[in-house]
C-alpha positions as a Markdown table, in Angstrom:
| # | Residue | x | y | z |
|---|---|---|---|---|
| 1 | Unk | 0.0 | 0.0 | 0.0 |
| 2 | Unk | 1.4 | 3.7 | -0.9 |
| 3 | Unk | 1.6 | 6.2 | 2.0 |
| 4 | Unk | 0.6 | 9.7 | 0.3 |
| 5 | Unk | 2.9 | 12.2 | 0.3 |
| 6 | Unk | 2.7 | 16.0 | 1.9 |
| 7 | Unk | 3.7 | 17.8 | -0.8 |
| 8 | Unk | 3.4 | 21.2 | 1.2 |
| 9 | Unk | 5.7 | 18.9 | 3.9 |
| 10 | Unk | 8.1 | 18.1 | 1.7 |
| 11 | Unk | 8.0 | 21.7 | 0.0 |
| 12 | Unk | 8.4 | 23.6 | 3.7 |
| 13 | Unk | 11.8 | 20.8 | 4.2 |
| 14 | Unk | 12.9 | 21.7 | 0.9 |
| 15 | Unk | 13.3 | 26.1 | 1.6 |
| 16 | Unk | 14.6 | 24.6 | 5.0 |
| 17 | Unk | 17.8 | 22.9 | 3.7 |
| 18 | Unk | 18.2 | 25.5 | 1.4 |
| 19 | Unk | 18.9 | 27.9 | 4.6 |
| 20 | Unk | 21.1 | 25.6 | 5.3 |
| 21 | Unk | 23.1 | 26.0 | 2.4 |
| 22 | Unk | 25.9 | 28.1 | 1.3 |
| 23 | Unk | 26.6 | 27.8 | -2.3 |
| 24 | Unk | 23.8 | 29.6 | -4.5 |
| 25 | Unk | 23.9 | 26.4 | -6.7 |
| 26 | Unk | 23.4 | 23.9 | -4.0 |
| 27 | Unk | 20.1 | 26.4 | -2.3 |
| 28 | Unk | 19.0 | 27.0 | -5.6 |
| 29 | Unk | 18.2 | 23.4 | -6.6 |
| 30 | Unk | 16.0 | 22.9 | -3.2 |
| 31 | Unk | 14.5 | 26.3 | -4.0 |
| 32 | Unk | 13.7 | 25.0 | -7.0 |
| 33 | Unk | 12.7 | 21.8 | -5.5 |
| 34 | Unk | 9.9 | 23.2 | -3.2 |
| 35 | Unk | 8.8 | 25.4 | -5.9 |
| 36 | Unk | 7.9 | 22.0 | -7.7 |
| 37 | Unk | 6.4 | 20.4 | -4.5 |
| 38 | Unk | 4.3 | 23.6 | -4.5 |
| 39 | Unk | 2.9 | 22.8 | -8.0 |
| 40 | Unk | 2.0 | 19.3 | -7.4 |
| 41 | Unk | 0.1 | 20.6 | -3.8 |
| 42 | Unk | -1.8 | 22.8 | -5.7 |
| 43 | Unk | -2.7 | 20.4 | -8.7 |
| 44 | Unk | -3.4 | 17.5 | -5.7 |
| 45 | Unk | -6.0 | 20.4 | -4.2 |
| 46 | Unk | -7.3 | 20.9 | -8.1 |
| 47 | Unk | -7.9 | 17.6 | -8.6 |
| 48 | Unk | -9.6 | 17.0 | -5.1 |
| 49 | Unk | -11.8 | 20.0 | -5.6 |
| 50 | Unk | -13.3 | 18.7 | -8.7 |
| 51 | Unk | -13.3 | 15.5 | -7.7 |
| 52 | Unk | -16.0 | 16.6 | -5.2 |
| 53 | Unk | -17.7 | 19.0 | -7.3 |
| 54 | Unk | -18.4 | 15.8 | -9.1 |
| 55 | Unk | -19.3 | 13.9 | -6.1 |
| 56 | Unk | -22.1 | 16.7 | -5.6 |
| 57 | Unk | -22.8 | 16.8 | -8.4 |
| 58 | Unk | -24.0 | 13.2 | -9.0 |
| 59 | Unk | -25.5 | 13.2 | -5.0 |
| 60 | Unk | -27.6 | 16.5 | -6.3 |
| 61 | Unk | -28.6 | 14.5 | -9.2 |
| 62 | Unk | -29.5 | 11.5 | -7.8 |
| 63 | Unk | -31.7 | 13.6 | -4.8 |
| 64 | Unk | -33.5 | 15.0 | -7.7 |
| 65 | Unk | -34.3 | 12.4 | -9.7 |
| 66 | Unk | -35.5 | 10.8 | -6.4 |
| 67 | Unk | -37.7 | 13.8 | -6.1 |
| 68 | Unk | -39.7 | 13.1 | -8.9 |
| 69 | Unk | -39.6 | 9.8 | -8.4 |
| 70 | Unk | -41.7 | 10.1 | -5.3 |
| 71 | Unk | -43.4 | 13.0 | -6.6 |
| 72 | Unk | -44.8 | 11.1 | -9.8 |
| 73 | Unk | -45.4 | 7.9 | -7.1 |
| 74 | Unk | -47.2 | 10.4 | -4.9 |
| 75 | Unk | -49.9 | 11.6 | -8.0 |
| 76 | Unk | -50.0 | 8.3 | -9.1 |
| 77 | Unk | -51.5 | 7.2 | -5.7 |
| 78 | Unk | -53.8 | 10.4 | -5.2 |
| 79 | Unk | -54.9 | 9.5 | -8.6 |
| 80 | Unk | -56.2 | 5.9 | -8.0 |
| 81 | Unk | -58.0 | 7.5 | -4.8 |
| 82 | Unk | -59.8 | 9.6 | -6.4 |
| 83 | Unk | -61.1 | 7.2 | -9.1 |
């Protein structure tokens, strides 16, 4: 089983070891580093965001159609009564 990762976790360790550095090539590569852990976090939060907007979506659309499906049960029965 895969653990998932914290990409803003690994992003904040990343600018940490590049304060740690001296060289402006070797703090520029973990700068650059936590700059691409920052892209994945935000593309992991895209894709959850409309992976629930979809989830809702198809909740909403099932509530609905369950609407009418009572609805149309509901004049079906007041229907027979009255006959």
């Amino acid at each position: 089983m895969r653990h998932p990762v914290d990409y803003g976790e690994r992003a904040e360790e990343c600018r940490r070891l590049a304060k740690l550095c001296k060289r402006p090539e070797e703090w520029g590569h973990f700068l650059e580093m936590a700059e691409t852990w920052e892209m994945l976090l935000g593309h992991q939060q895209e894709r959850s965001r409309w992976k629930t907007i979809a989830l809702a979506d198809r909740f909403r659309n099932v509530l609905f159609l369950s609407d009418i499906g009572a609805k149309r049960s509901a004049n079906t029965h007041s229907h027979e009564n009255a006959a």
